[in-house]
N, C-alpha and C positions, 0 to 999 in steps of 0.2 A: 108708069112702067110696071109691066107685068112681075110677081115676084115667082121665084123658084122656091119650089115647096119637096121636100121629103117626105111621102105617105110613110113613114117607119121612125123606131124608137130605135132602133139599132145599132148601137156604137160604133160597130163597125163599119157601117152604108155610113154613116154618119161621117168618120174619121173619111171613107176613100171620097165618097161627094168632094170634100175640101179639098183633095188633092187635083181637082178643076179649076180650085181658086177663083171659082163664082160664089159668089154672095147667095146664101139661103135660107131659111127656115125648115125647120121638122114641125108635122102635124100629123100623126100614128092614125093611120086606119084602127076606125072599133069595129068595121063591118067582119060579121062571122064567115071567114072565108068557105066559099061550096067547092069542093073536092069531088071533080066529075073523071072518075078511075078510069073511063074509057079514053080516057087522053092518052097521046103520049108524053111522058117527061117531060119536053120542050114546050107539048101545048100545054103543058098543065101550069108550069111558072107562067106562064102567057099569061093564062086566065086570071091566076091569083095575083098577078099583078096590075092588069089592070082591073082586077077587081077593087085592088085596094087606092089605086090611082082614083076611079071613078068615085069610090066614097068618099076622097076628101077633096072632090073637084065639086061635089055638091056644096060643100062648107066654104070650098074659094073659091068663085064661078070666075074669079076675074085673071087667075094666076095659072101659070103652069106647073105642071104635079107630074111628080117622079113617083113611081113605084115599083116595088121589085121584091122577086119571091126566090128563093134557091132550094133545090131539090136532091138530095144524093142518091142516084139509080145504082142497081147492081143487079145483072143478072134480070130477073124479072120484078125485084123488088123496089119499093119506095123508101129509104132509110130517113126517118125525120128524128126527131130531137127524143136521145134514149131516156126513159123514166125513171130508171136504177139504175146502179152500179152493173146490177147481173145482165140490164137490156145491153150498155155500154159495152162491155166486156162480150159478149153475144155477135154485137157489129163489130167490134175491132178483129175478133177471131174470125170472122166472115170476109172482112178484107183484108186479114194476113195475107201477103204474098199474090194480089190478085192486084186487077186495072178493075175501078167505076165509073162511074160519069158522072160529074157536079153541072148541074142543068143551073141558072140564072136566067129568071123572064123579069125583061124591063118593061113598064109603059110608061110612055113621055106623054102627058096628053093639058092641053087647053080645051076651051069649050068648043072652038074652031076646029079640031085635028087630033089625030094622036097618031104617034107611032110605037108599034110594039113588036119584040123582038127576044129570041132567048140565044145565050152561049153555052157549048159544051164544050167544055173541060174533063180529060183524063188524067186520073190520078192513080199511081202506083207503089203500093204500100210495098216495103221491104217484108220479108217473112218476119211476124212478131210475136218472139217468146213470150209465156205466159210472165214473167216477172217484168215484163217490157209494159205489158198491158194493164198490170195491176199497179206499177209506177203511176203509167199517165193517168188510171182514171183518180188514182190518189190526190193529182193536181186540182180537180176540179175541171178539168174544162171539158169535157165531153159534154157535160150536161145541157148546156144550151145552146148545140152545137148538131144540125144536121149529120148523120155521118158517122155521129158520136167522135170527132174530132176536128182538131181548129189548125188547120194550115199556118196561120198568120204565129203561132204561138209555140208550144212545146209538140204539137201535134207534127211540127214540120220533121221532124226527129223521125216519125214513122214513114216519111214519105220519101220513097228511091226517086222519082221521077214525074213527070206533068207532061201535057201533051196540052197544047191550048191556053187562056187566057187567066194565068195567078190568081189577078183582081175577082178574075169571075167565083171562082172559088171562094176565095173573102167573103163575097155577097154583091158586087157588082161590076160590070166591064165598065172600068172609068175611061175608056179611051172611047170605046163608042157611045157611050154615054154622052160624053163632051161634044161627038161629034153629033151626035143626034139631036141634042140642046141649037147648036146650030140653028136648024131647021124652024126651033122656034126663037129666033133670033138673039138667042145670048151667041158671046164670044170668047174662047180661051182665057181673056182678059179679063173677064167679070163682067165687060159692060154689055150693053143691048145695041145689035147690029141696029 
């Protein structure tokens, strides 16, 4: 029986995977993700996910491999994980009172097949006072946090409104996920079709 493997260290892929209630393992891609800027957002999680699907489908040729990349667009920009408080503070004042897009590329793949796929998700920040901004980055969580902010956590405070799929925001679409798994014959249930 083929096993389901998690390409990521992610706590959070980690937590929503389980909410499939399939049986899995994690095995974190080391490959150094290539960042090809002529994409659009959607292809670009694409790529870096099955980039990191395909590295650890080397290491398990016999199993099926998740992997997945999230991306936060704005405007013409790529917002990834802030370096400082001052980077933090920079993107939350950039999406005061504005709609971005939370990109999520999945790839499902065996050595037989793979499917790969991304969700967009809109998210609409409330207008945010400077003492609102300097609270949350006080929490700590911006920092490992696309976006410079975590949905799932104190970040949901900032956010009026969504357009699209929650989970995807978290860091992955557990629903088509589940269904995508499908394909390679697991079931809702945890067992193999």
């Amino acid at each position: 029986m083929k096993r389901l493997i998690l390409a990521s260290s992610s706590p959070r892929r980690n937590e929503l995977l389980s909410l499939t209630l399939l049986p899995f393992e994690t095995y974190p891609s080391t490959i150094e993700e290539k960042m090809d800027i002529t994409l659009t957002p959607g292809q670009l999680v694409e790529s870096l996910a099955e980039q990191k699907a395909a590295d650890v489908l080397t290491y398990n040729p016999n199993d099926v491999i998740l992997g997945a990349d999230t991306i936060v667009a704005f405007k013409d920009m790529r917002l990834g994980k802030p370096q400082n408080e001052q980077e933090a503070a920079e993107t939350l004042r950039m999406l005061s009172g504005q709609t971005h897009d939370v990109y999520t590329g999945v790839c499902i793949m065996d050595k037989e097949k793979k499917r790969i796929f991304s969700v967009k998700t809109s998210v609409t920040f409330y207008p945010l006072e400077e003492e609102t901004i300097t609270w949350y980055i006080s929490t700590g969580e911006p920092f490992d946090k696309a976006g410079s902010y975590g949905i799932q956590g104190s970040g949901s405070l900032l956010v009026e409104k969504i357009h699209g799929d929650y989970f995807s925001v978290v860091g992955l679409p557990v629903s088509k996920v589940a269904r995508t798994l499908m394909d390679f014959g697991f079931s809702f249930t945890g067992s193999v079709r």
